[in-house]
N, CA, C and O atoms as CSV, one atom per row, in Angstrom:
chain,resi,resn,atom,element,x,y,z
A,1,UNK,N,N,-156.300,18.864,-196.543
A,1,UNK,CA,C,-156.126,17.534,-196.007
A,1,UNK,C,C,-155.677,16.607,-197.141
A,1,UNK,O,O,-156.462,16.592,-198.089
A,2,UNK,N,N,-154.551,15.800,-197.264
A,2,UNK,CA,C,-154.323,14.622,-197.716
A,2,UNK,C,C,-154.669,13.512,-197.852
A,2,UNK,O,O,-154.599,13.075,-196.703
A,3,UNK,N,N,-155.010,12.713,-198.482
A,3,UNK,CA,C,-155.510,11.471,-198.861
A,3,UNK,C,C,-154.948,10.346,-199.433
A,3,UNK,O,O,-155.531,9.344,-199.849
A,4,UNK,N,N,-153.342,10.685,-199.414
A,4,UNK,CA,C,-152.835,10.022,-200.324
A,4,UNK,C,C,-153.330,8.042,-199.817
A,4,UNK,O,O,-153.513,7.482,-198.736
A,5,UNK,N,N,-153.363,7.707,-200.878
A,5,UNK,CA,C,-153.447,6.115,-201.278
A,5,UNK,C,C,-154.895,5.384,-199.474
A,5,UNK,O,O,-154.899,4.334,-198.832
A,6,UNK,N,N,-155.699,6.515,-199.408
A,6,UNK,CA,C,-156.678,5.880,-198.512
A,6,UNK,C,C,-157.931,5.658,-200.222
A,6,UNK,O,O,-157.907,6.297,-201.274
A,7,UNK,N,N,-158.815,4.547,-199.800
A,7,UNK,CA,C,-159.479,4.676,-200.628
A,7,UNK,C,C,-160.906,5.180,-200.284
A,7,UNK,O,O,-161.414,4.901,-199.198
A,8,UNK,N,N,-161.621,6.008,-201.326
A,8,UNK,CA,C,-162.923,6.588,-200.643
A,8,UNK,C,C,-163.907,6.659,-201.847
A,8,UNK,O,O,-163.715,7.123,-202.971
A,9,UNK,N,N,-165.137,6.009,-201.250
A,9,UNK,CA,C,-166.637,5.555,-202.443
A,9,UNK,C,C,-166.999,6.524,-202.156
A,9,UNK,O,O,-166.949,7.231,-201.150
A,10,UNK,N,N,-167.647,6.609,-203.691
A,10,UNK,CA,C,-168.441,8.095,-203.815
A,10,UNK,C,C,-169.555,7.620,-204.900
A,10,UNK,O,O,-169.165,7.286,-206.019
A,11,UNK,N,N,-170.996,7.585,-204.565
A,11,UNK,CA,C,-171.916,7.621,-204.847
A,11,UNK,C,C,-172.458,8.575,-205.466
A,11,UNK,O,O,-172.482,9.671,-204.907
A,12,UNK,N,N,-172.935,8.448,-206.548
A,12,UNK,CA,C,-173.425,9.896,-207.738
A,12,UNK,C,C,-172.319,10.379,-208.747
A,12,UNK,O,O,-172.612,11.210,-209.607
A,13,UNK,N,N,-170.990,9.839,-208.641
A,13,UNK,CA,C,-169.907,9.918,-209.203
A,13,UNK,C,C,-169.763,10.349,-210.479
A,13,UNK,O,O,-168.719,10.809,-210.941
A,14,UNK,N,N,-171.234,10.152,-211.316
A,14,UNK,CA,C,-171.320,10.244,-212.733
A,14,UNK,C,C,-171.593,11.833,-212.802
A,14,UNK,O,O,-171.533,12.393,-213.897
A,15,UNK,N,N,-171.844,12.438,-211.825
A,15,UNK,CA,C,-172.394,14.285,-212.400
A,15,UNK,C,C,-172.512,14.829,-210.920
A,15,UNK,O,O,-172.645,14.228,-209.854
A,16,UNK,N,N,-172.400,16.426,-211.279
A,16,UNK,CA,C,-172.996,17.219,-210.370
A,16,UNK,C,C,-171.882,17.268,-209.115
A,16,UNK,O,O,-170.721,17.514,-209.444
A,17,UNK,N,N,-172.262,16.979,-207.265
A,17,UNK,CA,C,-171.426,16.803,-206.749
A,17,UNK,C,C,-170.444,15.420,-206.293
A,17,UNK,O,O,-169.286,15.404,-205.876
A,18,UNK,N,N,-171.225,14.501,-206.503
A,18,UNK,CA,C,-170.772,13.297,-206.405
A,18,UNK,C,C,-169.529,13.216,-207.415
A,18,UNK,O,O,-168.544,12.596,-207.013
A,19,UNK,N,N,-169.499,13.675,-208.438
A,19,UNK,CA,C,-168.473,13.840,-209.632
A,19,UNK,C,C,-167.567,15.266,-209.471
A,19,UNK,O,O,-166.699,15.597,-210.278
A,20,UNK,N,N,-167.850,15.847,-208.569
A,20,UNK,CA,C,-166.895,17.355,-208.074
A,20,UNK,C,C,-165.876,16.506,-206.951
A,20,UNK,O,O,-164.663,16.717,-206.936
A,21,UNK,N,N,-166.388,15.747,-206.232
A,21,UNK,CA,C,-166.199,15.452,-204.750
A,21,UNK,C,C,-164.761,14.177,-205.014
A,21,UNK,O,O,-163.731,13.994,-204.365
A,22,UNK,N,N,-165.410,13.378,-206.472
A,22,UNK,CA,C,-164.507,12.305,-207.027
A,22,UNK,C,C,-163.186,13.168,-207.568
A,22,UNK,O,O,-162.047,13.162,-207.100
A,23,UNK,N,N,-163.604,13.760,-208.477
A,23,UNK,CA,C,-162.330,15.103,-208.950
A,23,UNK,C,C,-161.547,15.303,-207.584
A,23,UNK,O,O,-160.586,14.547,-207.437
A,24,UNK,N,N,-161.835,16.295,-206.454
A,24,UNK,CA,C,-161.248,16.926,-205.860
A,24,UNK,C,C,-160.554,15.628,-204.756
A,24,UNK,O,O,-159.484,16.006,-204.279
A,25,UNK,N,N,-160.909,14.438,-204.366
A,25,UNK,CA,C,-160.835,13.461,-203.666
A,25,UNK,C,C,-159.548,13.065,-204.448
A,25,UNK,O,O,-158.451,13.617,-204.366
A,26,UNK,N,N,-159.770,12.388,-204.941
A,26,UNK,CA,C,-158.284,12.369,-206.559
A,26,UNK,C,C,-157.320,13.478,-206.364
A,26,UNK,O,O,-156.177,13.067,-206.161
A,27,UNK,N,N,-157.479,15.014,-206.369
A,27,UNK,CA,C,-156.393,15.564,-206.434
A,27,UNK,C,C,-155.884,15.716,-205.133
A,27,UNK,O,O,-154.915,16.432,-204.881
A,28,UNK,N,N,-156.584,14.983,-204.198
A,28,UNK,CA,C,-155.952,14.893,-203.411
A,28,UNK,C,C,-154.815,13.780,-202.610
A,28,UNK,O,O,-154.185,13.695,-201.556
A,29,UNK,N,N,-155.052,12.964,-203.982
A,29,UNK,CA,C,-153.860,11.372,-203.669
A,29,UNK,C,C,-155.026,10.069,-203.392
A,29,UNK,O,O,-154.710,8.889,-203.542
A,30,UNK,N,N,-156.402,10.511,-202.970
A,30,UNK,CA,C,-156.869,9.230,-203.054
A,30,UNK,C,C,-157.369,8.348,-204.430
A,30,UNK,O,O,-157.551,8.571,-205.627
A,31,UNK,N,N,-157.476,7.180,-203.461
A,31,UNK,CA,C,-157.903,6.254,-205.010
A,31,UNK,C,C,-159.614,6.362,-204.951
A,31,UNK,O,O,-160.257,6.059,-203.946
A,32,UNK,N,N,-160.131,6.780,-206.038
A,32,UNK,CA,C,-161.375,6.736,-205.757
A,32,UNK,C,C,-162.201,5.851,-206.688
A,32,UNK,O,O,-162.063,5.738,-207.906
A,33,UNK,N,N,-163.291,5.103,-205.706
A,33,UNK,CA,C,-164.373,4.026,-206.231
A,33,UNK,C,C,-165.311,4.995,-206.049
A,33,UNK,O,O,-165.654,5.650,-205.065
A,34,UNK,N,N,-165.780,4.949,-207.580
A,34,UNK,CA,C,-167.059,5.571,-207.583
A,34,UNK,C,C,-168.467,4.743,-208.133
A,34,UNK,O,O,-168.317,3.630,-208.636
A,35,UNK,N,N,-169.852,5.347,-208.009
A,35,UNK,CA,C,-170.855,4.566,-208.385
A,35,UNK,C,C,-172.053,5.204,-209.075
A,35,UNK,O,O,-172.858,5.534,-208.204
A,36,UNK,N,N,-172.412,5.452,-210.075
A,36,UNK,CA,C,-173.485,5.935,-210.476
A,36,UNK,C,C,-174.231,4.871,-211.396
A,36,UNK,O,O,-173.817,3.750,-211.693
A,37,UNK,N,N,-175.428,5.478,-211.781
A,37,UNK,CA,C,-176.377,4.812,-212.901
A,37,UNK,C,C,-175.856,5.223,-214.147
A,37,UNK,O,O,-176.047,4.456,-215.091
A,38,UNK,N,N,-175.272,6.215,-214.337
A,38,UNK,CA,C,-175.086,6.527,-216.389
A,38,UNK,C,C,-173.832,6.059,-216.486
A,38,UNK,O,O,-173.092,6.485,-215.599
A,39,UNK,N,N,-173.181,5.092,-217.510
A,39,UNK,CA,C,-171.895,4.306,-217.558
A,39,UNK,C,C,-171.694,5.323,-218.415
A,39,UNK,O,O,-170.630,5.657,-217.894
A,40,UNK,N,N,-171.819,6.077,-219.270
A,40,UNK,CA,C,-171.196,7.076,-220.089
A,40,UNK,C,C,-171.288,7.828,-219.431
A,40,UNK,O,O,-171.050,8.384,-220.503
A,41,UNK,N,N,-171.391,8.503,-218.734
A,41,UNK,CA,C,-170.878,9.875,-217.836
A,41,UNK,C,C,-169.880,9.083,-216.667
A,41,UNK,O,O,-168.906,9.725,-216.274
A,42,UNK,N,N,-170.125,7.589,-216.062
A,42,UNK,CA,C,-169.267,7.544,-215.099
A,42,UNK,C,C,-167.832,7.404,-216.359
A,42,UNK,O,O,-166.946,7.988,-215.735
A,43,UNK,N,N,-167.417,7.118,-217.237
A,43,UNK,CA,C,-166.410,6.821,-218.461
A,43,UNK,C,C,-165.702,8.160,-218.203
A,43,UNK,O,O,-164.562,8.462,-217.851
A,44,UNK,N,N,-167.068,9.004,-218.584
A,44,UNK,CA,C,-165.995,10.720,-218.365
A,44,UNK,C,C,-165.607,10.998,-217.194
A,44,UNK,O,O,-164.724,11.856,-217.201
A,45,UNK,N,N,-165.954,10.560,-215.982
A,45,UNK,CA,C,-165.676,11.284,-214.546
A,45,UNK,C,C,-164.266,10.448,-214.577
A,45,UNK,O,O,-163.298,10.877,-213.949
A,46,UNK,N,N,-164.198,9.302,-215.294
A,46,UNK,CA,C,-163.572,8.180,-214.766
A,46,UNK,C,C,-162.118,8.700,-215.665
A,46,UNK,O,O,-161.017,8.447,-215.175
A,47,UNK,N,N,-162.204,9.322,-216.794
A,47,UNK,CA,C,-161.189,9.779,-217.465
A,47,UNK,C,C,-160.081,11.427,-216.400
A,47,UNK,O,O,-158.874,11.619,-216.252
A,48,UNK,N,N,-161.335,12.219,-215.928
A,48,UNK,CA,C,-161.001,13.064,-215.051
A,48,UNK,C,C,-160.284,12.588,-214.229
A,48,UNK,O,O,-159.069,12.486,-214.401
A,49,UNK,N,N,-160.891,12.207,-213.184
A,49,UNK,CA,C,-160.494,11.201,-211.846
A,49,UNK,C,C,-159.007,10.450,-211.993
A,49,UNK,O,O,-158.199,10.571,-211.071
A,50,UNK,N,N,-158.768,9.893,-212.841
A,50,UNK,CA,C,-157.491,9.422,-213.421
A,50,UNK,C,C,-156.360,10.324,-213.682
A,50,UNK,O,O,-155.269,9.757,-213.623
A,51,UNK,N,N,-156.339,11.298,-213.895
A,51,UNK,CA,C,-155.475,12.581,-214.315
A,51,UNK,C,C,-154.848,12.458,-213.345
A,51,UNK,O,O,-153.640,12.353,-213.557
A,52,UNK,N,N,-155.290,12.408,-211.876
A,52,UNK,CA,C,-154.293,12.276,-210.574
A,52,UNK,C,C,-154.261,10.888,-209.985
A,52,UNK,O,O,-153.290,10.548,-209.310
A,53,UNK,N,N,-155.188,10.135,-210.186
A,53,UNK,CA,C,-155.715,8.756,-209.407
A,53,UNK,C,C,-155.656,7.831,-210.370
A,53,UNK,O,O,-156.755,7.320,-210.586
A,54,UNK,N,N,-154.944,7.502,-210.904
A,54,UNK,CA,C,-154.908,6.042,-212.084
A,54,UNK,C,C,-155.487,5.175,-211.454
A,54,UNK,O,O,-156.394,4.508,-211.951
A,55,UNK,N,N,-155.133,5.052,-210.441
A,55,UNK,CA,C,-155.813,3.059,-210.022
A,55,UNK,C,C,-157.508,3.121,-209.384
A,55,UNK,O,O,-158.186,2.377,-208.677
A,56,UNK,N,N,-157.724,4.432,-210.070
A,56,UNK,CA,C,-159.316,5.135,-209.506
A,56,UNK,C,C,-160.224,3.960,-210.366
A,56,UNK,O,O,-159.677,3.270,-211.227
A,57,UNK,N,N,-161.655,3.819,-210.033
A,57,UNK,CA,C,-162.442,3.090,-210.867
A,57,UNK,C,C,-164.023,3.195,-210.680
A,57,UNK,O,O,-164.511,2.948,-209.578
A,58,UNK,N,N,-164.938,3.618,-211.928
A,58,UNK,CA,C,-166.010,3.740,-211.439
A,58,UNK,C,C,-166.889,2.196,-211.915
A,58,UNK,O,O,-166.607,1.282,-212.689
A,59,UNK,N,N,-168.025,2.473,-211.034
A,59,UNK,CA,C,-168.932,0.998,-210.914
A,59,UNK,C,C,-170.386,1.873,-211.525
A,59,UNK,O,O,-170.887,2.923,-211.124
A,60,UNK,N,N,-170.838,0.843,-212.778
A,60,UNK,CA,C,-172.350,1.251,-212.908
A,60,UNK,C,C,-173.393,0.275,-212.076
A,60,UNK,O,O,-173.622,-0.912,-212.306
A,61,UNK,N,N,-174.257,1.554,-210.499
A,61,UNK,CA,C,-175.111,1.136,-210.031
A,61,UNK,C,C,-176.241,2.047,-209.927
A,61,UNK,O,O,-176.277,3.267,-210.086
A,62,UNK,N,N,-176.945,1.407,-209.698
A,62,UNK,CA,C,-178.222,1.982,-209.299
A,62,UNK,C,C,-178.440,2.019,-207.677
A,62,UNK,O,O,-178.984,1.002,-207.246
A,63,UNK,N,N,-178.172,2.826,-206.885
A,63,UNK,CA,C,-177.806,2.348,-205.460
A,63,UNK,C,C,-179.247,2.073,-204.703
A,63,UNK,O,O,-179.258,1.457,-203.638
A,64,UNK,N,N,-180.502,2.579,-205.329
A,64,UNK,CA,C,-181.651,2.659,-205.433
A,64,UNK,C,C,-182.302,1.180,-205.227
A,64,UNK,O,O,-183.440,0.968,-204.809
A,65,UNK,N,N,-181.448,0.314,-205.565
A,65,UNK,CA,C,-181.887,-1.112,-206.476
A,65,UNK,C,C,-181.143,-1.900,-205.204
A,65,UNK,O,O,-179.918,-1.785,-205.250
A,66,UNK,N,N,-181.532,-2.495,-204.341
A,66,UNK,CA,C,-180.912,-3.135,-203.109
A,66,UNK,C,C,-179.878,-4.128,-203.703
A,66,UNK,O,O,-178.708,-4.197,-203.327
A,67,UNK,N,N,-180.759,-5.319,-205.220
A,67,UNK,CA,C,-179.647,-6.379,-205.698
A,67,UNK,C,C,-178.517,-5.860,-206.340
A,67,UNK,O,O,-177.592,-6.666,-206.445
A,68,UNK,N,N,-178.216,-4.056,-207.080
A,68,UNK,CA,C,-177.554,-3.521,-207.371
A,68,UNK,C,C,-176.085,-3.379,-206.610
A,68,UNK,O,O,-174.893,-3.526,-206.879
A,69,UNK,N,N,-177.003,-2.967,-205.390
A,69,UNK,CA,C,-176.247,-2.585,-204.722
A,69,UNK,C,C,-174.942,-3.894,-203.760
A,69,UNK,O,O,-173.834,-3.683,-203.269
A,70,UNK,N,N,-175.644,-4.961,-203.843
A,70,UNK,CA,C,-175.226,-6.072,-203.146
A,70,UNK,C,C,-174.419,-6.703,-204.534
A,70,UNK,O,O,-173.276,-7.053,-204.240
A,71,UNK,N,N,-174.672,-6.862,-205.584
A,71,UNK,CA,C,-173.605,-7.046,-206.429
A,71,UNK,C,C,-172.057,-6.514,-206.754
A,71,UNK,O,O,-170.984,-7.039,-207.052
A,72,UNK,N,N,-172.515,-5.295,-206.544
A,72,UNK,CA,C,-171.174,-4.152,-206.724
A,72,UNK,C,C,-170.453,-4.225,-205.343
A,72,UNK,O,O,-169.362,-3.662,-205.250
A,73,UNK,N,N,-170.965,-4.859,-204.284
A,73,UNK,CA,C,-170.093,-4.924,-203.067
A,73,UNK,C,C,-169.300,-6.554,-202.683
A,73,UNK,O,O,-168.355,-6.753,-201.921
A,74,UNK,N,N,-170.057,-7.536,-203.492
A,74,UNK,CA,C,-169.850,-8.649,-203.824
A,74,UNK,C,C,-168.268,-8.895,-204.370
A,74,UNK,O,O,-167.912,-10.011,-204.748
């Protein structure tokens, strides 16, 4: 399936699958907003993610944190 230029949030973005899902989302043409708690691991997903998705961008949240979460959507 294609994705080109839809955009799609991905939560956990910094590791594991949330950061597989950002990779593979990307090679697939989308732009991806991502969100985790570690700003140095979202930096590296965010360097990956870019390889196909330049205008990709990750957000440091805590999605856990309700005012977190209402800032980053702000």
């Amino acid at each position: 399936m294609e994705f080109k230029d839809k955009v799609v949030f991905i939560t956990g973005a910094s590791s594991g699958i949330g950061k597989q899902l950002a990779v593979d989302f990307a090679s697939r043409g989308a732009i991806v907003v991502g969100c985790g708690r570690s700003i140095t691991r979202l930096k590296e997903s965010l360097k990956e993610v870019r390889r196909n998705s330049p205008s990709s961008a990750m957000i440091g949240c805590d999605v856990s944190d309700a005012e977190q979460v209402r800032g980053m959507v702000a």
